[in-house]
Every structure is written in structure tokens, then in C-alpha cells.
C-alpha positions in Angstrom: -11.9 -24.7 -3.8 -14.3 -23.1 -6.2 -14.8 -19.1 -6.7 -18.0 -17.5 -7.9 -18.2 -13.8 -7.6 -16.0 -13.4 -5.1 -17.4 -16.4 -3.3 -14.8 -19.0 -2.5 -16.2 -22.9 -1.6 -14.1 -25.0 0.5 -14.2 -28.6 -0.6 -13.9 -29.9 3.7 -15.2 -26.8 6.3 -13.2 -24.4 7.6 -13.1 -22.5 10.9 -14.0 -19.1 11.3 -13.3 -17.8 14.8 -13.0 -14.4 16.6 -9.2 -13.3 17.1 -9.6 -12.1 20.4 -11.4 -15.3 21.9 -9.5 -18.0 20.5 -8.3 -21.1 22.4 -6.2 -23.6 20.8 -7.0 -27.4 21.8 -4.2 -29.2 24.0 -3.6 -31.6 21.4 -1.5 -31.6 18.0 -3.4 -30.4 15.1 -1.2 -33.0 12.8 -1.3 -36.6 14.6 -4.0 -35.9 17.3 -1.3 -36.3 20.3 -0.6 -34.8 23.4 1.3 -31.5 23.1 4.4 -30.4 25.1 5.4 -27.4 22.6 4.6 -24.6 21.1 5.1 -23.6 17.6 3.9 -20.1 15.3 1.4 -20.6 13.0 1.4 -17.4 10.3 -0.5 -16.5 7.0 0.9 -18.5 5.0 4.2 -18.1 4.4 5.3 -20.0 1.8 2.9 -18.3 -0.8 4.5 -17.8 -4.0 4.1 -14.3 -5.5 5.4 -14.1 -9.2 4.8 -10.3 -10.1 5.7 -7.1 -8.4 3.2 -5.2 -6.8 3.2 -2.7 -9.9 2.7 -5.4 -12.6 0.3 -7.5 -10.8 -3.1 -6.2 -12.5 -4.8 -7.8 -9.3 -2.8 -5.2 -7.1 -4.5 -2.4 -4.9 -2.7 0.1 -3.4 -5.7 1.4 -1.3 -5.6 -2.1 0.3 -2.0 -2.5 0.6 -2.4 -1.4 4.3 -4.8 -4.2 4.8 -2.8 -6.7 3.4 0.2 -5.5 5.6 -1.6 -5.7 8.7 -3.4 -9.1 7.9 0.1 -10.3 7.1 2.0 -9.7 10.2 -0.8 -11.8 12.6 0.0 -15.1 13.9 -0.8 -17.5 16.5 1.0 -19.7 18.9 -0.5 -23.0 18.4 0.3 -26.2 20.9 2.3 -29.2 19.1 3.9 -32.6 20.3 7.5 -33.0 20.2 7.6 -34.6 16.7 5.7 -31.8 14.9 7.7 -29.0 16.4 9.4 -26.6 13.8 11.2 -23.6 15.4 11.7 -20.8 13.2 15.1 -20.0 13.8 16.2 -23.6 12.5 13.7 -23.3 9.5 15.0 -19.6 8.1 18.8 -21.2 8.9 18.1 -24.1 6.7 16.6 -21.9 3.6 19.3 -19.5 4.1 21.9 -22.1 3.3 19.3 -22.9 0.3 19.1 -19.9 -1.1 23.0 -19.4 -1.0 23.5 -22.8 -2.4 21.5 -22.0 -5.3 22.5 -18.9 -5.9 26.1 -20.5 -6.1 24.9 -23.3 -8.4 23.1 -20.4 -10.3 26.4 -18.0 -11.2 28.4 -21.3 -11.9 25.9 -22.5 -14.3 26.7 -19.3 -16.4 30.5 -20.4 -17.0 29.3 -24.0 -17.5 27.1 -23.0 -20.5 29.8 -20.6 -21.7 32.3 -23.6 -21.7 30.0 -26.1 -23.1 29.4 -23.8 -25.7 32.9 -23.3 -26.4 33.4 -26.7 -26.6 30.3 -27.2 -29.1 31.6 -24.9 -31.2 35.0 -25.9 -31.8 33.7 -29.3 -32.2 35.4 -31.2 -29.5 33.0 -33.4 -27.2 31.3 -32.3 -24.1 33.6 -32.4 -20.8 32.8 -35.0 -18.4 33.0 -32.1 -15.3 29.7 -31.2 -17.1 27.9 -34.3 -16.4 29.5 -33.8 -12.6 27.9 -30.1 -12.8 24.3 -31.4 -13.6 24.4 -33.9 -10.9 25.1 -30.9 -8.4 22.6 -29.3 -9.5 20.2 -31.7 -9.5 20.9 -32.6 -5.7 20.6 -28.5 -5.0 17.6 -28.4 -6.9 16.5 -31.0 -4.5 17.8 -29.2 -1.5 15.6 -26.6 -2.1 12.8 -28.4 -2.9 13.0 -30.1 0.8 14.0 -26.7 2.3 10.8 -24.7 1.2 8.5 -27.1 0.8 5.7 -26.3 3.3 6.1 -28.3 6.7 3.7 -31.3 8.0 2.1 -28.5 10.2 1.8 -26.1 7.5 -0.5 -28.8 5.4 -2.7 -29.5 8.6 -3.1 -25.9 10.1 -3.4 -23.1 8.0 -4.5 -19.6 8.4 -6.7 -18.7 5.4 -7.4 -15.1 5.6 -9.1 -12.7 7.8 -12.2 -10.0 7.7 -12.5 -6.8 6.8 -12.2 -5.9 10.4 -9.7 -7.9 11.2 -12.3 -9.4 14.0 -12.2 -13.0 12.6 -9.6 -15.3 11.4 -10.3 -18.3 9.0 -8.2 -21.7 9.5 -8.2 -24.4 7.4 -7.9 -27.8 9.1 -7.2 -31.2 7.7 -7.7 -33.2 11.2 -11.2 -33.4 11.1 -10.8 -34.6 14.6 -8.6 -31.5 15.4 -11.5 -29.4 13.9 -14.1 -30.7 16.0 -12.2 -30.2 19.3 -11.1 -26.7 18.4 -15.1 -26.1 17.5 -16.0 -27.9 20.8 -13.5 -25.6 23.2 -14.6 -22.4 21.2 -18.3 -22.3 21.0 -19.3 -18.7 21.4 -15.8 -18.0 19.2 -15.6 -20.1 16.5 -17.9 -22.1 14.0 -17.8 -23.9 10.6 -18.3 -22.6 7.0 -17.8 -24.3 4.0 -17.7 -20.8 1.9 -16.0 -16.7 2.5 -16.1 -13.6 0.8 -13.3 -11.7 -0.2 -13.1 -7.8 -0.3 
């Protein structure tokens, strides 16, 4: 993706189709197969944000309504069994991810104080140290697999939306999938390779 002025290229096309119109093929946007579920697609949620609203120099509080109201749409989009990610089981598994970190995190304060300790008075490191960085290695890890985004996260993705919040852009990595969602939405939906944010 390339920006000029506002302008951002997409590298494959996207879709850009009217909210209120949209149909969602009967097949899995991942592998292609026949769908028997349902699962919620939303904007993006595992976008990282780094600064508070009131540091971010990017931040706009005349469009902070806008960005609320863009945030909270989503769409039910038909999977196959193997693709299926409920939310309750997703939130449950980076709750216990979160709390194992943070646990890892407040233990890793009295690990450097008695490493430290130990350093100082010149006696050699503990071997429950070298235990400690192999815990947190594996939480570290546990994280990683917890938030990373899901195979139906990487295939189906909700871009962004108009000023008007008329039309929705969805990125698609089944080209295949594209087509079909293109062919069962013509008056709805088309292709574009490039959008304009406001």
C-alpha cells in the first residue's frame, strides 16, 4: 500500500460495497469451501495504537465521533466449520494472556531485584533465573499465538468506510472469494485499487 496525498494504493483490489445492500457469498472467504457457520467480521480489531488520543499529533477530536461510529460496525460473514472463531472463546483465551503476562510482568521485578543482589555481592547468578526466562519465553509465546490476528482476519478484512458511512471497503486475499462476492453484488459492490481518506 502506497499513500500520496491522502491517496492510499492497494497492491491486489479491494471491494467497495454499499452497507445496506451487501450479500455475503455462501462460501468461506479463507479456503473457498462450503459454509455451515457464521462468524463477525469487525474493523480491525487487532490494530495496535501506541499513543493516547492526546499525544497522538494525528488525533482529531472533531472526528472522534466518526471514528466511534465507524468502529462499532460489523458484519456476519458465512464460514466452514474449520474457519469458525467465536468471540467468546477468542476474548477467553486473551484474557488468560493478558493475566499471564501481567503475572510474568510483576515477577520479573523481584527477579531483577534478586539478580541484582546477587551481582552485587558477587555471588553467581541463581539457577531459578534461568527457570524464570524460560517462563517467560513460553508466555511471551502465549501471547504472541493469543493475539495474533486469526486465518480469517488475514483473508477478510474491513478496511474503512466513507464519510457517509454509505460504503464499506473490504480487503480480500481469495481472489476467487473476491470475484464471487463482486458477482452476487453487482449494483452493490465493485473493485478499486485506490481510497481517499478524510
Amino acid at each position: 500500500m502506497t499513500t500520496a496525498r491522502r491517496r492510499f494504493y492497494f497492491d491486489e483490489p479491494i471491494v467497495r460495497a454499499k452497507i445496506s445492500r451487501i450479500r455475503f457469498p455462501k462460501t468461506c472467504p479463507v479456503c473457498g469451501g462450503p459454509t455451515s457457520k457464521t462468524a463477525r467480521i469487525s474493523t480491525n480489531p487487532g490494530k495496535k495504537v501506541w499513543l493516547r488520543p492526546g499525544w497522538d499529533p494525528t488525533f482529531s477530536p472533531m472526528g472522534k465521533n466518526q471514528l466511534a461510529n465507524a468502529e462499532t460496525k460489523s458484519f456476519l460473514v458465512d464460514v466452514c466449520e474449520d474457519h469458525s472463531v467465536t468471540d467468546n472463546a477468542e476474548m477467553r483465551m486473551r484474557g488468560l494472556s493478558s493475566f499471564i503476562a501481567a503475572l510474568v510482568a510483576a515477577v520479573s521485578i523481584f527477579v531483577l531485584l534478586f539478580t541484582g543482589a546477587d551481582y552485587w555481592a558477587g555471588r553467581p547468578v541463581s539457577p531459578w533465573v534461568y527457570s524464570y526466562l524460560l517462563v517467560l519465553v513460553l508466555s511471551m509465546l502465549f501471547v504472541y499465538v493469543a493475539f495474533r490476528p486469526s486465518a480469517l482476519e488475514t483473508s477478510f478484512r474491513i478496511i474503512g468506510f466513507d464519510f457517509e458511512l454509505q460504503h464499506v471497503w473490504l480487503s480480500m486475499s481469495n481472489p476467487t472469494y473476491r470475484e464471487t462476492f463482486v458477482n452476487e453484488n453487482p449494483i452493490a459492490a465493485e473493485l478499486v485499487s485506490w481510497i481517499v481518506k478524510v
